[in-house]
N, C-alpha and C positions, 0 to 999 in steps of 0.2 A: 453445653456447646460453647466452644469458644467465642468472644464477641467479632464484629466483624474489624476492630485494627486489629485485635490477635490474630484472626486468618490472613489479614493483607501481610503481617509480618512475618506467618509463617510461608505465604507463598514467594514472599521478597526472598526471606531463606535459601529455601529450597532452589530459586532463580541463581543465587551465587553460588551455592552447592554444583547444579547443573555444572558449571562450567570452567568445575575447576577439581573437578575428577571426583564427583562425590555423586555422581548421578543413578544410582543405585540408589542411597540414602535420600537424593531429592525425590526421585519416581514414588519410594515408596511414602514418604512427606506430602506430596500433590494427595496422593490415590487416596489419604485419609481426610485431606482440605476437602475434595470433591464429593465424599460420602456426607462431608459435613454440612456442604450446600446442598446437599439433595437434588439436583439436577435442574434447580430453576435457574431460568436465566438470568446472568446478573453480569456484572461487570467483575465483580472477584470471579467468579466461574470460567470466563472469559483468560482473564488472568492465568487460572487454574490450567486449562487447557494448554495455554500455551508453552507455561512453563511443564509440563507436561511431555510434549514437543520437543522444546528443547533438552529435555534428560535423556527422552527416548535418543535425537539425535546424536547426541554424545557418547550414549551407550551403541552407538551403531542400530540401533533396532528402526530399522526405514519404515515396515509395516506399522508399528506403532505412533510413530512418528508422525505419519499419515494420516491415521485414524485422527491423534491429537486434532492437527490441521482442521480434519472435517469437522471435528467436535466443536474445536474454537470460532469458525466461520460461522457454522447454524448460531451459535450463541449472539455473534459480533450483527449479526443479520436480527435475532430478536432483540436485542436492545439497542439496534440503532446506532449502532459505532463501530462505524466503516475502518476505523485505527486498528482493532484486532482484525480485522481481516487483512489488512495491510502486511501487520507481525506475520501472522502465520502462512501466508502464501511463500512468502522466503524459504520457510523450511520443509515444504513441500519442493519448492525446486530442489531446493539443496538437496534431500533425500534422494530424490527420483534419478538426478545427477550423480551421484556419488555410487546409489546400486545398479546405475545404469537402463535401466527403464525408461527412459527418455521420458513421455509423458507428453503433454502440449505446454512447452516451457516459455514460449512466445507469449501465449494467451496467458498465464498464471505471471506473467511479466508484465503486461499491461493491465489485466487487473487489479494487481499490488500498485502500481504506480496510480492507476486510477481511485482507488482508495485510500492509497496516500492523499491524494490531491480535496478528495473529502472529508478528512479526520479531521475534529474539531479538537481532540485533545493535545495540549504541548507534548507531555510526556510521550503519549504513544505516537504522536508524530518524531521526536525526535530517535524512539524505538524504531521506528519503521525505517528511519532512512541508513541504520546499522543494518539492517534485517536485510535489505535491498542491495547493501552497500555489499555484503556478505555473497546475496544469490551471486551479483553479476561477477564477484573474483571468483568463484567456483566455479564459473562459466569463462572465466578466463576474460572478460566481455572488463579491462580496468579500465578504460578509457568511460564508463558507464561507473562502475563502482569506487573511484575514488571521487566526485563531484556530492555523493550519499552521503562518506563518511566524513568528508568537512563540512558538510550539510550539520551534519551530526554533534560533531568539534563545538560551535557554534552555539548547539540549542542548551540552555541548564535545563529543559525541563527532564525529568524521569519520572517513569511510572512509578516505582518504589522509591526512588531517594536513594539508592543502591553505592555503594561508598565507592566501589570502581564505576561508576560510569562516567566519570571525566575521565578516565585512562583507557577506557576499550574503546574507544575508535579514535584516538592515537596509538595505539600498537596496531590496531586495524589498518591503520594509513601504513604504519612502519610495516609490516607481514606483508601489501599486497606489490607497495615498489619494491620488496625484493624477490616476490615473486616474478615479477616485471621483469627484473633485473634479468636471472636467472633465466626464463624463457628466452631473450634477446642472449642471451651467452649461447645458451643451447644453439642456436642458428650457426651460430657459428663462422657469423662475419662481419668482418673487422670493421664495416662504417659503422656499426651498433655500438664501437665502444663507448662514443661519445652519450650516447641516450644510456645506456648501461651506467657509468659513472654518477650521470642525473640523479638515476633511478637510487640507487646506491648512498647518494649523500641524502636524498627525501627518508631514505628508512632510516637512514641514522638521524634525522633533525626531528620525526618524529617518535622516534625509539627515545629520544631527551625529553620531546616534549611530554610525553608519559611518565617520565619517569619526576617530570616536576611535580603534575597533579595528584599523584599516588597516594593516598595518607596512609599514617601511621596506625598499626591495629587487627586486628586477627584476622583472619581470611583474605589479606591483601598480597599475602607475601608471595601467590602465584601471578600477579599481573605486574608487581615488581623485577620477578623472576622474566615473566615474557621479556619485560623492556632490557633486559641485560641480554636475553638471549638474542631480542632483534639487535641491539647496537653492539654484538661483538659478529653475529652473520654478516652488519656492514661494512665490517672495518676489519673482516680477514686480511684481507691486501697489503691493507697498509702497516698492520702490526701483528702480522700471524701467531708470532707466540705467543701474544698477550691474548689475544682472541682465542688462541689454545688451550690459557690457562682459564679463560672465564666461561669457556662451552664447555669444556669439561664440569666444572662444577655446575651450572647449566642443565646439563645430560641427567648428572647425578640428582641434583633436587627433583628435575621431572619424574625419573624412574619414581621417587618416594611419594611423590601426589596421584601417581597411576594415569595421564595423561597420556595416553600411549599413542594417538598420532604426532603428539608435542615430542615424544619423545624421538620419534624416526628424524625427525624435520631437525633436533637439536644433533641428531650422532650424523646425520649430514654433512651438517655447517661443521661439524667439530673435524670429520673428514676433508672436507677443503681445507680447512684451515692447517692441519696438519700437513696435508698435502703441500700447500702455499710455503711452510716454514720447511718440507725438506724430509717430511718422516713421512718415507710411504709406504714402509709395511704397515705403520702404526695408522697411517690412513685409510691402507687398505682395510684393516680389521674393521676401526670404527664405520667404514661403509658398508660391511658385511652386517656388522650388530645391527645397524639401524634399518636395513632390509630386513631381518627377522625380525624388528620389534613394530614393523609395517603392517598395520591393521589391514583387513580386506575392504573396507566400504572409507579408508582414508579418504582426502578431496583426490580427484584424479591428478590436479598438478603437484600434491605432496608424492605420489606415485612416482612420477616423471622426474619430479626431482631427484627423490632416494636412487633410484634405475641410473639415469642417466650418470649421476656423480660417479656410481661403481663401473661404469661404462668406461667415463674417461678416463677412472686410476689405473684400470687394465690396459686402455690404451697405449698411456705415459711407459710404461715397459716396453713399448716396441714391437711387441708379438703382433706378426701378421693375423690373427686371427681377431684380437682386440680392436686394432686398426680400423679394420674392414667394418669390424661391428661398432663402432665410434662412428665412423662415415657412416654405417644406415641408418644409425641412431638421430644424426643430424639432420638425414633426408627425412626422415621421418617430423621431427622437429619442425622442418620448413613446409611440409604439408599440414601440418597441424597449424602450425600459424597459420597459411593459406584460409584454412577451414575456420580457425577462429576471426579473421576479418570477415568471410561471408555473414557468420554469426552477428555479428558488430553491423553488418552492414544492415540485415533481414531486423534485427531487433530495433535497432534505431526506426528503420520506415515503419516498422508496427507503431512504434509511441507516437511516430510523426503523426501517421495516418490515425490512429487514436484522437489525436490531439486535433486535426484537421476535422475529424467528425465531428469532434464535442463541437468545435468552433461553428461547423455549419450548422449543426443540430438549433444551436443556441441562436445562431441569424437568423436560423425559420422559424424561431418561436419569439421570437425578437419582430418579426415582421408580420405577424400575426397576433401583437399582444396590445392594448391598450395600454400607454404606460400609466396611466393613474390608475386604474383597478385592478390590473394585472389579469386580466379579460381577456376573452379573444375579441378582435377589431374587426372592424369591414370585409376586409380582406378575408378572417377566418370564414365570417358569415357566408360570401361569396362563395367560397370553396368547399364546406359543406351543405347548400343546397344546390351547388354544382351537382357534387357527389350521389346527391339524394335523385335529384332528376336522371344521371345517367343510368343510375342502377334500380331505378325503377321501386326504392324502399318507401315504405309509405312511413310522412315525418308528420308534427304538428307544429306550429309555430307560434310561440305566445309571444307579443308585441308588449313591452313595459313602459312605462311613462311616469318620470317622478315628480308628484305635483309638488308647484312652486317653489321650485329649484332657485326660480329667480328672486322670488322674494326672499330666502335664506343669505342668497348670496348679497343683495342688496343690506339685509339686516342686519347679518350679521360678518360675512366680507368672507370674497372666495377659498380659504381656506374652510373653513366650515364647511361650505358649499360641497366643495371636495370630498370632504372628511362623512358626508352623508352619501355622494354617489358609493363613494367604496365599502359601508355600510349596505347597500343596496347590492353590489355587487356580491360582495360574502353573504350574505344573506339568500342570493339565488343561485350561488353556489352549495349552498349546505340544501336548499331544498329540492335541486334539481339532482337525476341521478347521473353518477359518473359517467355513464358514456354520452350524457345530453352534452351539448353546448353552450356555453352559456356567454353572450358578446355584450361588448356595449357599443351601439351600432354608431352613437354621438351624441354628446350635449349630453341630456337626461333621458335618451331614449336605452331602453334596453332589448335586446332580445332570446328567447331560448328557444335552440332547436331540439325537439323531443326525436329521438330517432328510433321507428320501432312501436311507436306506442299502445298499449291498446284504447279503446273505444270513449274510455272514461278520464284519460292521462291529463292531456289539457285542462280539462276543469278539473280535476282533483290537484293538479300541481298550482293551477291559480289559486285555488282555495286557500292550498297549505301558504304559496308567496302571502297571500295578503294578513292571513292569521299571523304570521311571523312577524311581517310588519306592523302589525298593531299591537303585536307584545313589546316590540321592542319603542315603540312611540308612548305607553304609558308605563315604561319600567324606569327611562330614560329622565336625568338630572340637565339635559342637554338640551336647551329651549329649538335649536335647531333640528333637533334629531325627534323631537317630541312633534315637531308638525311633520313628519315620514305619513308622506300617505303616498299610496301606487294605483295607477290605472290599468287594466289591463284587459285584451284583447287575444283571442287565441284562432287561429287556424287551421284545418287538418285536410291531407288527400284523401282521407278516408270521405270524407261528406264531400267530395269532386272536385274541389278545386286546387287548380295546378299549379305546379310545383312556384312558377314562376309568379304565381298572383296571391302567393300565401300572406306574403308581408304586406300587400298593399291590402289585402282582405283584414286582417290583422290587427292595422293599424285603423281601418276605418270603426271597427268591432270596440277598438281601444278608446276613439272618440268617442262610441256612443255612451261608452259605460263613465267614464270623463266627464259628458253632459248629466250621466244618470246622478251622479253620485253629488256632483252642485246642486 
């Protein structure tokens, strides 16, 4: 079995394979990585899925693609790294978007973003924010997806070390303002030119900036190829032959890498440009070729684009029939825009409203937390024996007390002091059960709410607190922590007394056993 850098370098492989027309040879690459993990959950596995994923999506296969996602998520879920869920929620959108299945594209939106906001890893955070960068221009949503990929620009870190990743999210940036560009053309009115020309000189500054980072060396020579292709799509206008001579060659390298939405999106641009220099049978043809070489599950705005170009060359003839279909093509255009600002608008209030909840989420447990043990406080305490009295549950109440708190503090200076309440605190933490409650009421008092309990709970839970503390007073190097001793007091509805008089029952129970034990 190979060791585990041999897997991470074949699954890095296989990652640039994917995505540069070799995702046949990457699929089958993974599918022998992943018999080799044998299905444990790991962080290469994780890995493994994704890229996975991403071959699937290359090769057009959305069902599989899908599957990948699920796969990768249950993994990024058992090992605790919220960054592959991040990754793979992207290509779930994207898939579900491009075969059209709609799907809940809001919520796998706020999820990814939400798991972004969790990754602890550089690299897969700096993965994630391509991944995201990627959903929202397939959504057309750029006002969301270029903020991603300069996000992106930014990070060194990567997962693999991957020789193109300083160049894919600057061709990223360069592919989506001339997407931009092109949707505001499509409108087809004339105050857009000024945002248009914007949009237009952004793909060319970063179609350069690509093409600086690029290095020298095998498998590069398709991300090299993209940045010629974006910076001669920006600069049809202004030098159409020249842009004519370098999309042609362009066309022709993509045919040979098997690229085949690269390839519609490149005999396009070559179409304009032809068009722009004055040859328009020759532009008519290359917008016919690049309609047949149009995948089915292409992005929907590579669609719109190849359609529309051949739209306007008929047009330019003059033929009333062209015309008329130029003008619906437009009307349709500007409902689609329409329909993508709502998009823009519903998507943004979901992160808003996300981000509003984390925030309140985090106030109410912020206003409920002791800040030095990270306990619930008075306020908690309050609100569940509120709870308990209205709903009539029968609780128990063990009242805590740490003796000679003051003389620690005195001894040895309120740092310590401290450093032994939150000892006390973890410590009734790890013995109380998760649905108890567990406060520090003030000072060195403590208290847990048993909620549910039965008959024996109370005193078998004081038991396990005081044993724990007396392991931990004679294991202890910590002259402070070695005098840990606890008083404790307990109260229950079950033996009649009300809800309201538990604590003060509790606490008297707490004294006696305080007096017992001097």
């Amino acid at each position: 079995m190979a060791t585990g850098g041999a897997l991470t370098a074949r699954i890095a492989a296989a990652m640039t394979l994917a995505q540069t027309g070799g995702h046949a040879t990457a699929a089958a690459e993974i599918e022998a990585v992943r018999a080799e993990l044998g299905g444990v959950p790991s962080y290469q596995l994780a890995a493994a899925e994704y890229v996975r994923g991403v071959a699937a999506h290359h090769a057009s296969d959305a069902d599989e693609a899908i599957k990948a996602v699920d796969d990768c998520i249950a993994v990024a879920k058992a090992i605790d790294e919220p960054g592959w869920e991040a990754n793979a929620l992207p290509i779930r959108i994207i898939n579900l978007a491009r075969s059209g299945r709609g799907g809940d594209t809001v919520k796998d939106l706020v999820a990814a973003e939400h798991a972004l906001k969790r990754t602890r890893d550089d690299g897969l955070t700096a993965w994630a924010h391509t991944g995201l960068g990627y959903a929202y221009d397939v959504l057309r949503l750029y006002e969301l997806c270029i903020p991603h990929y300069e996000l992106a620009t930014r990070l060194d870190a990567d997962v693999f070390e991957l020789a193109e990743s300083l160049a894919i999210d600057r061709l990223n940036l360069a592919e989506t303002y001339l997407r931009w560009a092109h949707e505001l053309e499509r409108l087809g009115d004339p105050s857009c030119q000024r945002e248009i020309q914007e949009r237009r000189a952004s793909a060319a500054y970063w179609a350069r900036a690509a093409e600086r980072v690029i290095v020298d060396g095998e498998g590069q020579e398709f991300w090299r190829l993209s940045a010629r292709l974006w910076l001669a799509a920006a600069a049809t206008d202004e030098d159409p032959a020249q842009a004519v001579a370098e999309l042609k060659e362009c066309r022709d390298e993509i045919s040979k890498l098997g690229e085949t939405e690269r390839l519609a999106i490149a005999g396009t641009y070559l179409a304009r440009a032809l068009e722009a220099d004055g040859k328009h049978d020759e532009a008519k043809a290359a917008a016919d070729r690049a309609a047949d070489d149009l995948i089915p599950l292409a992005d929907p705005a590579t669609h719109v684009l190849v359609l529309q170009t051949r739209a306007e060359l008929a047009a330019s003839t003059g033929g009333p029939g062209a015309v008329a279909g130029l003008a619906y093509a437009r009307s349709v255009a500007r409902g689609w825009w329409k329909e993508r600002q709502r998009a823009l608008n519903a998507v943004r209030h979901a992160l808003a409203t996300h981000d509003l909840s984390q925030r309140h989420d985090a106030e109410w447990h912020a206003a409920r937390q002791d800040p030095l043990t990270g306990i619930g406080n008075r306020r908690a305490l309050d609100e569940r024996l509120t709870a308990a009295r209205d709903s009539g549950r029968a609780v128990t109440v063990l009242a805590i007390d740490v003796d000679d708190l003051k003389v620690v503090n005195d001894t040895y200076g309120h740092a310590c002091g401290d450093e032994l309440l939150q000892v006390v605190a973890n410590l009734l933490v790890e013995q109380a059960r998760a649905t108890d409650a567990v406060i520090r009421s003030g000072g060195d008092e403590f208290i847990v709410v048993l909620d549910q309990p039965d008959a024996k709970g109370g005193a078998q839970l004081a038991l396990r607190i005081r044993t724990a503390a007396a392991a931990i007073a004679a294991s202890t190097a910590k002259p402070w922590l070695g005098r840990l001793g606890l008083s404790i007091g307990y109260a229950a509805t079950a033996e009649g007394v009300a809800v309201d008089q538990l604590i003060a029952t509790a606490d008297r129970r707490l004294y006696d056993d305080k007096r017992r034990r001097r």
